[in-house]
Every structure is written in structure tokens, then in C-alpha cells.
ZADO-1210 file (C-alpha; in nm, 4 decimals, padded with zeros to 6 digits):
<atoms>
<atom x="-01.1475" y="01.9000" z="-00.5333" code="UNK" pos="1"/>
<atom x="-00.7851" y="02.0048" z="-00.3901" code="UNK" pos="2"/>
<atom x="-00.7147" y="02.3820" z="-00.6256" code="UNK" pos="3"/>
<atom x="-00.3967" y="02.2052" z="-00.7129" code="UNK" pos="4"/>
<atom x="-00.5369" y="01.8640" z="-00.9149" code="UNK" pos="5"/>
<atom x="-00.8418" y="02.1640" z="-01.0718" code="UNK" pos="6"/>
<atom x="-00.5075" y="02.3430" z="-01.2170" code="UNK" pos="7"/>
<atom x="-00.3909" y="02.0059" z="-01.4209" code="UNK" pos="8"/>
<atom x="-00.6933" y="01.9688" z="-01.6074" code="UNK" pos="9"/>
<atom x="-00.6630" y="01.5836" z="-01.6375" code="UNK" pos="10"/>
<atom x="-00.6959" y="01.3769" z="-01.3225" code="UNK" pos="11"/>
<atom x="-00.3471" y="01.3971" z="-01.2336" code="UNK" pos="12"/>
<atom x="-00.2918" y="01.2895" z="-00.8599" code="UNK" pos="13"/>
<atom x="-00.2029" y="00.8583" z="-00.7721" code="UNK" pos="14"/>
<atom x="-00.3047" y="00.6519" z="-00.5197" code="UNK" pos="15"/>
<atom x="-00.0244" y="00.4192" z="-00.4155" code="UNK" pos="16"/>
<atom x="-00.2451" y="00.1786" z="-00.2101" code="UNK" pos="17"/>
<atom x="-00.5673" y="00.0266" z="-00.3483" code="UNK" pos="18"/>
<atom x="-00.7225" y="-00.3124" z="-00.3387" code="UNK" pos="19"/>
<atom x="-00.9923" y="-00.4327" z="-00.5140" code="UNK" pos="20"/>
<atom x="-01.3830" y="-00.3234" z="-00.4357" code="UNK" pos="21"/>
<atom x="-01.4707" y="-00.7172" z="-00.5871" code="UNK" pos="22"/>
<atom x="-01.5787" y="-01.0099" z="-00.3823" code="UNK" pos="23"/>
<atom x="-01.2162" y="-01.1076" z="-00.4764" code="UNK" pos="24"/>
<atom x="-01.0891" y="-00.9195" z="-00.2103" code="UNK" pos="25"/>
<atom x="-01.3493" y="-00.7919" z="-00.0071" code="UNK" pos="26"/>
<atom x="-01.4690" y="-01.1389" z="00.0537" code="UNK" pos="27"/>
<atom x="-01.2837" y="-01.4100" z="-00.0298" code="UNK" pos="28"/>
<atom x="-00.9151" y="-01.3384" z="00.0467" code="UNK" pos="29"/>
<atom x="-01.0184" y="-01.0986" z="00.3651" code="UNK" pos="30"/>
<atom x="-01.2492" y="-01.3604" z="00.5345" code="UNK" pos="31"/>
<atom x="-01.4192" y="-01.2788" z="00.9021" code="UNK" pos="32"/>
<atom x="-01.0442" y="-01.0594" z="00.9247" code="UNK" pos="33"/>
<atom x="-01.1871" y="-00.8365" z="00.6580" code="UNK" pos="34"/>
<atom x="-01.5539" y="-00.8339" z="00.8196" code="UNK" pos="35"/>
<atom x="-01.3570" y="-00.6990" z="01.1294" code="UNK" pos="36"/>
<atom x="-01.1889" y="-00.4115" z="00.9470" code="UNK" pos="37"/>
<atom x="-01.5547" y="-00.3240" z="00.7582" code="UNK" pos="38"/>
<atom x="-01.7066" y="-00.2546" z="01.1165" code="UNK" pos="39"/>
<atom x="-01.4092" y="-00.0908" z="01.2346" code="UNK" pos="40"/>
<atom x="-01.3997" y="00.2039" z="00.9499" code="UNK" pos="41"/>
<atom x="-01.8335" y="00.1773" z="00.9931" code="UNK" pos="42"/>
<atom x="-01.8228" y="00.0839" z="00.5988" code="UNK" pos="43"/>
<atom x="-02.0359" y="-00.1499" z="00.4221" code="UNK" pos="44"/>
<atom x="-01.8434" y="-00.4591" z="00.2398" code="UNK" pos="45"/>
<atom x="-02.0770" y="-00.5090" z="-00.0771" code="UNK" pos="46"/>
<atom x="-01.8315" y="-00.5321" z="-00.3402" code="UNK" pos="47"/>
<atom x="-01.8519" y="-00.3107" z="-00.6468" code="UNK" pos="48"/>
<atom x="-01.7123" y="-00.2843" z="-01.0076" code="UNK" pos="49"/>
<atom x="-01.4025" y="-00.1504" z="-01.1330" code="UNK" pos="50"/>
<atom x="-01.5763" y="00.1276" z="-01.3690" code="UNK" pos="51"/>
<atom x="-01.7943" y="00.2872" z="-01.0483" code="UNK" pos="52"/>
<atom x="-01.4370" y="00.2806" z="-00.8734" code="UNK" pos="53"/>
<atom x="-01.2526" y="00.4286" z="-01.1656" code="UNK" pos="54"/>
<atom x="-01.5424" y="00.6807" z="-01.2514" code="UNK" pos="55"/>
<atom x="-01.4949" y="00.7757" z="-00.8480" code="UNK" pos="56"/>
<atom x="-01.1062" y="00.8329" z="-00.8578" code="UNK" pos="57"/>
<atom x="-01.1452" y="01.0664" z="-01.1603" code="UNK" pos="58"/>
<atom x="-01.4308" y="01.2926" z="-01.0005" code="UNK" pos="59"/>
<atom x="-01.1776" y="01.2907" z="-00.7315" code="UNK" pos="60"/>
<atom x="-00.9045" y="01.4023" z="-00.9647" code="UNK" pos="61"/>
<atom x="-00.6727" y="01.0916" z="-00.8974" code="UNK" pos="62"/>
<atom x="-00.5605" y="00.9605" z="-01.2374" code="UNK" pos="63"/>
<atom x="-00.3668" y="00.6507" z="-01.1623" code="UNK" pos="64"/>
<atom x="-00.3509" y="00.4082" z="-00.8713" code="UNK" pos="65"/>
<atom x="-00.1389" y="00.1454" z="-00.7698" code="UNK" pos="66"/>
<atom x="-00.3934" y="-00.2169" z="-00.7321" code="UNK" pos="67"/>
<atom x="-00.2436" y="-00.4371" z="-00.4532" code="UNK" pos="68"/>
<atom x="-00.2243" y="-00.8195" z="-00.5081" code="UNK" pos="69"/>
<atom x="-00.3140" y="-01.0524" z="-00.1581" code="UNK" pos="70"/>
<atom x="-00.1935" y="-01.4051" z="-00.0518" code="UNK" pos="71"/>
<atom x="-00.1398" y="-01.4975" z="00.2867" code="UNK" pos="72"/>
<atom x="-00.3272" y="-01.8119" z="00.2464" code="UNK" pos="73"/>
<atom x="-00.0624" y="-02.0100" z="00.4658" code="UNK" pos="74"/>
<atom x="-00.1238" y="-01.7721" z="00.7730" code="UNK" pos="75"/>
<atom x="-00.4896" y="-01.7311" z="00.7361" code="UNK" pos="76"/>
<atom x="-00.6385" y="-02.0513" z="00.5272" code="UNK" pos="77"/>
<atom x="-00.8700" y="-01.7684" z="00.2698" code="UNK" pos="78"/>
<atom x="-00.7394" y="-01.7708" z="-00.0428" code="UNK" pos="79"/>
<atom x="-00.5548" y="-01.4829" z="-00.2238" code="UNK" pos="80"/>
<atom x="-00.6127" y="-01.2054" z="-00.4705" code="UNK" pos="81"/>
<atom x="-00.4488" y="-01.4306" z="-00.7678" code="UNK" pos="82"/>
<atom x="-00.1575" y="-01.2230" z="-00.9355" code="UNK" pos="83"/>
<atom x="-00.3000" y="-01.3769" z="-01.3180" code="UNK" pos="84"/>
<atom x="-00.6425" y="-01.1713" z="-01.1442" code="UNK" pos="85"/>
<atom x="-00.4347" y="-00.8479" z="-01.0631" code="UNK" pos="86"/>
<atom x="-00.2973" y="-00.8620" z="-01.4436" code="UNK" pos="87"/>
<atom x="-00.6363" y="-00.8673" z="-01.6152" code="UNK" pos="88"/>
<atom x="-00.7918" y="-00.5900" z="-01.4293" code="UNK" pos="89"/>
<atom x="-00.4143" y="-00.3864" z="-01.5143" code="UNK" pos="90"/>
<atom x="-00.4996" y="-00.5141" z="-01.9136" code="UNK" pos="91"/>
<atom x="-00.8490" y="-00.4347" z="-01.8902" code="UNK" pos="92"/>
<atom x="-00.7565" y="-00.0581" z="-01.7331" code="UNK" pos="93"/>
<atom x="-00.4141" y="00.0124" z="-01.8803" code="UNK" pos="94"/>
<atom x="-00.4466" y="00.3774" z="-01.8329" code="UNK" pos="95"/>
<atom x="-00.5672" y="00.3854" z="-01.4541" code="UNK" pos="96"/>
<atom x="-00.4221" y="00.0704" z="-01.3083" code="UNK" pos="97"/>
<atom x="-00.0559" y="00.0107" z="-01.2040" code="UNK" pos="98"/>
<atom x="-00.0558" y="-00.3410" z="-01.1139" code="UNK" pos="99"/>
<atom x="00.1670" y="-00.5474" z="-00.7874" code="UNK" pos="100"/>
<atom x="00.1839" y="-00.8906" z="-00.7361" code="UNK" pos="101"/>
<atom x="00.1584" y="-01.0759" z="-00.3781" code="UNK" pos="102"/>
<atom x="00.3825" y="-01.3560" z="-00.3173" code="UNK" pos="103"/>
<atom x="00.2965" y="-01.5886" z="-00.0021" code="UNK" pos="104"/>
<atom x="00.6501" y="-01.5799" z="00.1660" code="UNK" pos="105"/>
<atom x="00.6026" y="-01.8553" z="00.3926" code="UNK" pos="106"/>
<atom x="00.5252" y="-02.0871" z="00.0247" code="UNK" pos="107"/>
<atom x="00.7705" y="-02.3041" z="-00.1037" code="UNK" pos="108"/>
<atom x="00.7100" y="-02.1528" z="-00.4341" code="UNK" pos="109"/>
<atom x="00.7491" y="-01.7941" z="-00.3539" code="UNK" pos="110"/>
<atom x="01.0636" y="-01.7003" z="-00.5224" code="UNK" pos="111"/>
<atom x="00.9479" y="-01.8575" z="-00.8341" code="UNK" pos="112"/>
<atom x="00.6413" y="-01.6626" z="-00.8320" code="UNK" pos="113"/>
<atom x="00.7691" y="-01.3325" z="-00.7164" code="UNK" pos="114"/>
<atom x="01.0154" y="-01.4089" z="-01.0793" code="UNK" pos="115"/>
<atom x="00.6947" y="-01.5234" z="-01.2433" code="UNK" pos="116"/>
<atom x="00.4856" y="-01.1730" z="-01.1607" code="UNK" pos="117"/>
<atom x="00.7484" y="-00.9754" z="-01.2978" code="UNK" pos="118"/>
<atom x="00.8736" y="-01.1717" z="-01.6236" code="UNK" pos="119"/>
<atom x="00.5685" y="-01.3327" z="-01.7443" code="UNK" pos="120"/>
<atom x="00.3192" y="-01.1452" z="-01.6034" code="UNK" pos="121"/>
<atom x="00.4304" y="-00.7507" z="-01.6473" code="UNK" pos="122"/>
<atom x="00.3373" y="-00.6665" z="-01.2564" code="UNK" pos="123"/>
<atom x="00.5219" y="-00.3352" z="-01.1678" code="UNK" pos="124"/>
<atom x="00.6367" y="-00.4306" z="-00.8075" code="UNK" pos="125"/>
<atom x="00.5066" y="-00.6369" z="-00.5147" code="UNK" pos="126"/>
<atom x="00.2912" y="-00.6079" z="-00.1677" code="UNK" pos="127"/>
<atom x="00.3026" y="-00.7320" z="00.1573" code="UNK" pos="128"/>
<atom x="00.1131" y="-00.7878" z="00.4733" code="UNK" pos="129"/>
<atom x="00.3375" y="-00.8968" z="00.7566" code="UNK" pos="130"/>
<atom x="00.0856" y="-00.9350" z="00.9821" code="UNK" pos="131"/>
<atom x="-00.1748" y="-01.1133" z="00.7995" code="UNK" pos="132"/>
<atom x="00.1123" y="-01.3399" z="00.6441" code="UNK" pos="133"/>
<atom x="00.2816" y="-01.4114" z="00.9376" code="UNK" pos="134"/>
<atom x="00.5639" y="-01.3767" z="00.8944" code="UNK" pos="135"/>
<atom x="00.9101" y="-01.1188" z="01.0409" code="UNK" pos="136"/>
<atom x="01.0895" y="-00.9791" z="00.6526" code="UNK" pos="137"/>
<atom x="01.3860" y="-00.9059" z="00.8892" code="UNK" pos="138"/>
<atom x="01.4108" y="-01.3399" z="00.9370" code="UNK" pos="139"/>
<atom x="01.7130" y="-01.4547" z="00.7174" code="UNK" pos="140"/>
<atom x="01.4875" y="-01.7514" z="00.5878" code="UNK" pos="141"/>
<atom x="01.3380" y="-01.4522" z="00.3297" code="UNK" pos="142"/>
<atom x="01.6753" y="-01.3776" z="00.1777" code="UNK" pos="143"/>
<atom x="01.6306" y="-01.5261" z="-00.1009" code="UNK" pos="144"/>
<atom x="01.2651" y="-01.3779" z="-00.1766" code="UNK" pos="145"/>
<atom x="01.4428" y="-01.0233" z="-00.1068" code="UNK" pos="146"/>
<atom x="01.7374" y="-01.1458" z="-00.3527" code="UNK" pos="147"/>
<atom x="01.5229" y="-01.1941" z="-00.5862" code="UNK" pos="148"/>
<atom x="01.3335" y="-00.9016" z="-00.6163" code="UNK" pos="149"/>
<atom x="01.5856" y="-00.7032" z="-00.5819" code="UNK" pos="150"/>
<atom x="01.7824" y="-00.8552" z="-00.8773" code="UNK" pos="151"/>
<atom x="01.4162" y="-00.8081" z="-01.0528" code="UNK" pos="152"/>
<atom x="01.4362" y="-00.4764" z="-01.0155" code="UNK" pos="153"/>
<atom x="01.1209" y="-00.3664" z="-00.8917" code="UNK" pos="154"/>
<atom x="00.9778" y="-00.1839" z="-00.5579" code="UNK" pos="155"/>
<atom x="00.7972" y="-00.3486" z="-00.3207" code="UNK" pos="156"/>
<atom x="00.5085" y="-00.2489" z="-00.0599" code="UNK" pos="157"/>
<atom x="00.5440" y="-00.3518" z="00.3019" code="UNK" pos="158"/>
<atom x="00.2548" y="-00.3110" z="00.5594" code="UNK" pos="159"/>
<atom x="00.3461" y="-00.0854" z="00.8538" code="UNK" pos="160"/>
<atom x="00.2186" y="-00.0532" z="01.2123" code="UNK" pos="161"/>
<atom x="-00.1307" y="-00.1976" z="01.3171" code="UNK" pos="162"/>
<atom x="-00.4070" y="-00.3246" z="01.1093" code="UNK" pos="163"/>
<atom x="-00.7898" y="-00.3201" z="01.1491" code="UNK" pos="164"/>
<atom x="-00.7635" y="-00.7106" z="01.0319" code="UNK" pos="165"/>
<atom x="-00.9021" y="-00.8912" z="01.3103" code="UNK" pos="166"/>
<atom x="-00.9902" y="-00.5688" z="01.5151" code="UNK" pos="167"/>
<atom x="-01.2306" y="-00.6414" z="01.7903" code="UNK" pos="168"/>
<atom x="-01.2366" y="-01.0157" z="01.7943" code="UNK" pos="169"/>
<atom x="-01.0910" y="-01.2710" z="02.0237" code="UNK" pos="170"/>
<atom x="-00.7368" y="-01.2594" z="01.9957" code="UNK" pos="171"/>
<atom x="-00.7529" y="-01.0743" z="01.6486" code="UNK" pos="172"/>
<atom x="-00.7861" y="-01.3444" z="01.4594" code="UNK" pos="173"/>
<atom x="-00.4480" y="-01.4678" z="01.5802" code="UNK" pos="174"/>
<atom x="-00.2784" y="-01.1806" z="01.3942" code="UNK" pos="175"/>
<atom x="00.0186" y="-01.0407" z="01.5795" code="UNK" pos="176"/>
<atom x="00.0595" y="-00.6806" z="01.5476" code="UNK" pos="177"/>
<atom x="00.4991" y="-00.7362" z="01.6322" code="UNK" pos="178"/>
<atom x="00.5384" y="-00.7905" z="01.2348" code="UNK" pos="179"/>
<atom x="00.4025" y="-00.4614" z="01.1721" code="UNK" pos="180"/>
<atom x="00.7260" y="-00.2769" z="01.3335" code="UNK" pos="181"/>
<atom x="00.8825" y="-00.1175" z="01.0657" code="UNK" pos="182"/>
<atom x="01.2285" y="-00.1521" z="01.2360" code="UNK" pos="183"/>
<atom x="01.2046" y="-00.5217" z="01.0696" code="UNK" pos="184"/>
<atom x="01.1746" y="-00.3607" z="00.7341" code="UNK" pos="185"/>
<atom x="01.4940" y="-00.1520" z="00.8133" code="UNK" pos="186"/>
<atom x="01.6807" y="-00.4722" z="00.8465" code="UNK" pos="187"/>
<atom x="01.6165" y="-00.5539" z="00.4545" code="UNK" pos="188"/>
<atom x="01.6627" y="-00.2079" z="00.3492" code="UNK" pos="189"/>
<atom x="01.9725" y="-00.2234" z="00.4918" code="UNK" pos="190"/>
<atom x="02.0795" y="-00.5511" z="00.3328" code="UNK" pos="191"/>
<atom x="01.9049" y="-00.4809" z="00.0137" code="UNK" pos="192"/>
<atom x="02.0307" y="-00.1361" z="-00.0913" code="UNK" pos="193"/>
<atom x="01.9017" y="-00.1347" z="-00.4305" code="UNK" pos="194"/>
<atom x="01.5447" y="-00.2461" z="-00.3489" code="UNK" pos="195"/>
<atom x="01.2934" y="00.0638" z="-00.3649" code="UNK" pos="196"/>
<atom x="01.0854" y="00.0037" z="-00.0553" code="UNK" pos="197"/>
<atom x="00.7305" y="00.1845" z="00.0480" code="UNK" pos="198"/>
<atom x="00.6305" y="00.1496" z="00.3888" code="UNK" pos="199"/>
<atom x="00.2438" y="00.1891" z="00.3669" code="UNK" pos="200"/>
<atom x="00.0280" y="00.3846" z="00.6246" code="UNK" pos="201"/>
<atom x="00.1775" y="00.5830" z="00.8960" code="UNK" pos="202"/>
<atom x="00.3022" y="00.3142" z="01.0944" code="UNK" pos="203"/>
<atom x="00.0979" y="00.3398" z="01.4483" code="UNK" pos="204"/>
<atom x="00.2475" y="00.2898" z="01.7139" code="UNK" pos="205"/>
<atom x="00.5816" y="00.3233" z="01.5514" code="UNK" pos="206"/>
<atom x="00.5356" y="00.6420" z="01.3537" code="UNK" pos="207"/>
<atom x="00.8704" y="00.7734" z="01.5123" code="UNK" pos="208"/>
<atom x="01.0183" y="00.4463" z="01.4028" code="UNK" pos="209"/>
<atom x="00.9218" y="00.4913" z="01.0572" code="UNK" pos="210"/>
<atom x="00.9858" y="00.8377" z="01.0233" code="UNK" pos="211"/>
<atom x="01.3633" y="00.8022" z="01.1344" code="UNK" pos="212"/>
<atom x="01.4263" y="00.4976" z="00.8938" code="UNK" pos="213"/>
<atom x="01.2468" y="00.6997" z="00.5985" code="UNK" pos="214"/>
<atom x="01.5484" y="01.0371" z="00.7043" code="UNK" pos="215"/>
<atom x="01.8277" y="00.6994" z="00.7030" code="UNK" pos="216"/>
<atom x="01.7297" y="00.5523" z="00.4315" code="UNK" pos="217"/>
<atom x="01.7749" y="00.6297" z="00.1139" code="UNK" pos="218"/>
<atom x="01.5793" y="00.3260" z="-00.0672" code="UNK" pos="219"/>
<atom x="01.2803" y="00.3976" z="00.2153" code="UNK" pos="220"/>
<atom x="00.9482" y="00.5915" z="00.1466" code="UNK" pos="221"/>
<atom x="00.6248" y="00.6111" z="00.3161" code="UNK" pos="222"/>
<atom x="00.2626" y="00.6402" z="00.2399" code="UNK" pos="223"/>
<atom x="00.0157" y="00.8316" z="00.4219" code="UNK" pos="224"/>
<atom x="-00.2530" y="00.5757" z="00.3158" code="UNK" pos="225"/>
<atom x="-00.5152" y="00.4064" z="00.5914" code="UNK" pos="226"/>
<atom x="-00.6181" y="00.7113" z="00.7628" code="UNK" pos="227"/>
<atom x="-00.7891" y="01.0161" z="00.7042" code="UNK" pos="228"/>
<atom x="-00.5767" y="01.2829" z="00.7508" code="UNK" pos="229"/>
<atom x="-00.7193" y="01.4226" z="01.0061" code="UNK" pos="230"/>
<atom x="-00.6155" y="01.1397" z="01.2859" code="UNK" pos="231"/>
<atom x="-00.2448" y="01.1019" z="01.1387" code="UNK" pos="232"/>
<atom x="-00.0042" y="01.2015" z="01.3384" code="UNK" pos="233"/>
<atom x="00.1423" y="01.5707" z="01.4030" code="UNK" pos="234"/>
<atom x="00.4891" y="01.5005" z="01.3945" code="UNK" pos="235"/>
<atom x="00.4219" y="01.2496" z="01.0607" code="UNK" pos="236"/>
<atom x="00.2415" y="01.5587" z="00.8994" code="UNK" pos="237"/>
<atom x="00.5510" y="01.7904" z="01.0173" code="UNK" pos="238"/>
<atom x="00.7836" y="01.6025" z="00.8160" code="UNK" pos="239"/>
<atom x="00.5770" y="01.5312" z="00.5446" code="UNK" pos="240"/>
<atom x="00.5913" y="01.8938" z="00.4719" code="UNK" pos="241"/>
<atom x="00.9246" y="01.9613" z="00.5422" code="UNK" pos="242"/>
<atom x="01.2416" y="01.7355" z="00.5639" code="UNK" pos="243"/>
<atom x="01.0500" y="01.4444" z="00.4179" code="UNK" pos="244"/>
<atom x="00.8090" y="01.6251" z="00.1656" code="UNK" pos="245"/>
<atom x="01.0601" y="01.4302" z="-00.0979" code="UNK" pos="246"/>
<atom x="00.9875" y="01.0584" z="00.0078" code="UNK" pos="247"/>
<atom x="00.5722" y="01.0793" z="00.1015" code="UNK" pos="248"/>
<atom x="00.3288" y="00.9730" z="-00.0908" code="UNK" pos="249"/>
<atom x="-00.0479" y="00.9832" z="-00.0625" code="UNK" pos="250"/>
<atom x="-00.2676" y="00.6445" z="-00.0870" code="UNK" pos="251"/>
<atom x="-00.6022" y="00.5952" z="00.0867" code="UNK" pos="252"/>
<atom x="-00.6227" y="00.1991" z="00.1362" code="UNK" pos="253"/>
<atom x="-00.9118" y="00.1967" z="-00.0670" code="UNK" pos="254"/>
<atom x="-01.2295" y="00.0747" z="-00.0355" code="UNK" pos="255"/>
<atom x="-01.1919" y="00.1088" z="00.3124" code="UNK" pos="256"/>
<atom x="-01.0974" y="00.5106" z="00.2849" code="UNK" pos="257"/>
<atom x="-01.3242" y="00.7134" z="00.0556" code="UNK" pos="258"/>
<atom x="-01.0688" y="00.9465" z="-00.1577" code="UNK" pos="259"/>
<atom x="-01.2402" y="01.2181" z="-00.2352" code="UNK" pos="260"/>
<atom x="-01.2922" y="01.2855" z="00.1454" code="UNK" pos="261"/>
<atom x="-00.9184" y="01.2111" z="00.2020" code="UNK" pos="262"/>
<atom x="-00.8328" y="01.4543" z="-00.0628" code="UNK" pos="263"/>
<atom x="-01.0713" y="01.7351" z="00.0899" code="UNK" pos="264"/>
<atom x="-00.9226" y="01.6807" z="00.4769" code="UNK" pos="265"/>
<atom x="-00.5508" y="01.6716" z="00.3361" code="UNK" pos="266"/>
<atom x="-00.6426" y="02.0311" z="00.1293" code="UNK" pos="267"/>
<atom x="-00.7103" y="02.1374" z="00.5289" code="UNK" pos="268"/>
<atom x="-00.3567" y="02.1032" z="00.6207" code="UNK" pos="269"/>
<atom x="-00.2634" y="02.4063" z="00.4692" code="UNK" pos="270"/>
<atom x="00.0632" y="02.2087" z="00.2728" code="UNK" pos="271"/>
<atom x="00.2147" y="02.4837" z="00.0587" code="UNK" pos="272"/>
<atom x="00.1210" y="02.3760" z="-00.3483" code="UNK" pos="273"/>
<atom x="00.4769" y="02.2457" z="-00.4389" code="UNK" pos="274"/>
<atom x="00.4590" y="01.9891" z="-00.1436" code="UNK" pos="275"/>
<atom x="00.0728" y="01.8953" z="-00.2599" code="UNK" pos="276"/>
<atom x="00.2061" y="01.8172" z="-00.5710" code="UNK" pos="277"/>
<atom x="00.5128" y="01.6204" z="-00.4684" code="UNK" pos="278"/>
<atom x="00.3071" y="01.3977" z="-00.2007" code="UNK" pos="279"/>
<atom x="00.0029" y="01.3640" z="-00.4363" code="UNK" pos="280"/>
<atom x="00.1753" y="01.2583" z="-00.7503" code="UNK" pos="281"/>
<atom x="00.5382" y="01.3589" z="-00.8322" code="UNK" pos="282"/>
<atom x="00.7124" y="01.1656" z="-00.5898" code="UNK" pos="283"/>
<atom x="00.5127" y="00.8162" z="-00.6911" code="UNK" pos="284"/>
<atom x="00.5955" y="00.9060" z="-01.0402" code="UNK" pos="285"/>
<atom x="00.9236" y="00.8941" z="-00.9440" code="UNK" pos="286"/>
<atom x="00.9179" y="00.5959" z="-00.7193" code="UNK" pos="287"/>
<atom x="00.7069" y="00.3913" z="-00.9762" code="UNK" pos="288"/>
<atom x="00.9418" y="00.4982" z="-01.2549" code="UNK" pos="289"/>
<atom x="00.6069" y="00.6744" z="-01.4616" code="UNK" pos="290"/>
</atoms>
């Protein structure tokens, strides 16, 4: 364990981007896509409970994590990671679990649910997957879903750069890696000034892309979740402990990335203490409003 989480006693450190370890996820909403992305990181895909994944984080010393909701049923035809699903586990694990909804933009009902996630059903923000959805956030048909959640109030999760989804198959699935360009996000944070956005994953190919939006953006932040540190990018690293060491945050992309051997390559970087704890906990505490 990283020195720094050993000197807070409790498990202190959050992961902003986790899905579920349940057939939920791992099987029905991810499909042949997710079978793909299982061969791809060389892991195995039988699912597993919530109190082997909690007992994990806290060995780990991660005390919180943020539990991603999934629909992009129109795009792909599996069903999603229902948001009523994503606020029992939250109920069931109020103490570990911060929980975002998934709205299907390219459903009629979509604004309605977004409203729904937040006012009936408690969800702290939302999460999406351009490329598995299918969809460009930057198209002026979304307005209204971005409205919406910005009136709402809470921050939302959008994918950047490639996926593993569909990696090594014929075509990919059909995915298409253009809606992964975080330049399309920069179009809504620009129109949406008050919506708290977190651009998950270092953005590859684009990290460049996605670092300069994160420096223009006030209302932009970044994850370093989806790859071991050790393959992220120099420059991404370079600013994450230096002009950007105020809007990173650390996420894994569970269960595809183990955390505890996340946690042990990041503690290789050599990141002085105060910038550990900013990217490991105090700037998601401050972007989930903890």
C-alpha cells in the first residue's frame, strides 16, 4: 500500500470509475463487446460479489468509489445496467458506493430519466459511453439532455479516447472510435458552463486533446482510470503532477484494472505526497461535493 493512504488510517483514497463485477454488467449489458475487452486486458469475466470487491478496495486502502450505471441498448441491442439496479447496490453499501445513473441518449425517454435518476432515485451524477452509445454529445439534438442535467445540478462522466469494446473483432463490433474525441466533449463544456464534467481515462490517441481542454476549461477534469500507470502517457503524467495536479483524479475502470496493482505502479512515479493526495482523493472529494 501507497505510504500516503498507510498515514490516514482509514481507507481513505476513491475510485472515480467502477462498474459492477456482477453478471449485470460483465455479461449482460457488455455482450461479445465485453468478451472482447476480457481478452484484451488477459482477465477472466466470471462475475463476483460486491463484498469480495469491497473487502478488495479496502486492503487496497480505497475507501469510496464512484459505481457507473450502462445503457446503450439502442446502439448495441444488450440491455443496460438498470439505474433502480445502481441505487440498490448504493442503499445496500451507503458508506463505499457513490452511485451514477446512465441515460440512453439516443431514447426518446432520456431526459425524463436523466430527471428521474436524480429526483427520485438519489444518483449523484451520470455516465457515458460515446462509443458504445453511438452517439457525437457535441450534436445539437442532445441539448436538451445537457439542459437538463445541468439545471439538475450534477456532474457527469464522459468516455474518452479508444475503448477495448469490440477490440480484435471484425469491424469492432461496429463501434466507431470518432465519438471518443474529447474535442466533442469541449463543445458541451463550452455551452454548458455550469455542468461539472470528468473525462474518464487518458484519452488515447487524443491525450494532447484532452489535456489542453482540461488547462481551458474550468468545468473539465480527467481521470487517469483504464490503464495501469505504467503505459499512460509521459506528457499526461507531466501535468498530472504539475499544472494539472488540481483537476486529476485516479480511477482504475474496475474489474478490468486490479487496484491494488494500480495503486503500487502509480507509488513508482515518484509524485511528491501533496499531489498523491490531491489525485487519489482530495480532488474527487471536491468534484463529487463529499
Amino acid at each position: 500500500m501507497l505510504d500516503v493512504l498507510k498515514e490516514e488510517g482509514e481507507p481513505r483514497a476513491i475510485d472515480t470509475h467502477a462498474h459492477q463485477p456482477t453478471a449485470e454488467f460483465l455479461e449482460d449489458a457488455g455482450g461479445e463487446m465485453m468478451q472482447d475487452a476480457a481478452r484484451k486486458f488477459g482477465m477472466d469475466l466470471d462475475p463476483w460479489d460486491y463484498d469480495a470487491m469491497v473487502e478488495e478496495y479496502h486492503a487496497a486502502g480505497i475507501g469510496k468509489t464512484v459505481l457507473l450505471g450502462w445503457d446503450a441498448e439502442t446502439n448495441t441491442g444488450n440491455p443496460p445496467v438498470p439505474n433502480d439496479y445502481v441505487a440498490e447496490v448504493r442503499d445496500a453499501y451507503p458508506d463505499f458506493f457513490v452511485g451514477f445513473g446512465s441515460v440512453d441518449p439516443l431514447k426518446d425517454d432520456c431526459v425524463a430519466e436523466a430527471r428521474r435518476c436524480v429526483e427520485d432515485l438519489d444518483l449523484s451524477g451520470f455516465k457515458f459511453q460515446q462509443i458504445a452509445q453511438g452517439f457525437d454529445p457535441s450534436d445539437s439534438e442532445h441539448e436538451p439532455l445537457w439542459d437538463t442535467i445541468e439545471e439538475l445540478g450534477v456532474p457527469v462522466v464522459f468516455h474518452g479516447g479508444n475503448t477495448t469494446l469490440g477490440a480484435g473483432s471484425p469491424g469492432g463490433r461496429g463501434l466507431t472510435l470518432k465519438h471518443g474525441n474529447p474535442m466533442l466533449i469541449d463543445d458541451v463544456a463550452a455551452a454548458h458552463p455550469e455542468m461539472q464534467i470528468l473525462i474518464a481515462h487518458p484519452a488515447f490517441p487524443w491525450e494532447k486533446e484532452q489535456l489542453a481542454i482540461c488547462q481551458q476549461k474550468g468545468n473539465v477534469y480527467m481521470d487517469l482510470s483504464g490503464w495501469l500507470p505504467k503505459y499512460i502517457d509521459d506528457q499526461v503524467l507531466q501535468y498530472s503532477r504539475s499544472i494539472l495536479q488540481d483537476k486529476v483524479m485516479f480511477g482504475t475502470d474496475y474489474p478490468m484494472l486490479d487496484p491494488e496493482r494500480w495503486l503500487e505502479q502509480f507509488g513508482e512515479l515518484g509524485f511528491p505526497e501533496e499531489v498523491q493526495r490531491k489525485i487519489l482523493w482530495e480532488n474527487a472529494e471536491a468534484f463529487l461535493g463529499l
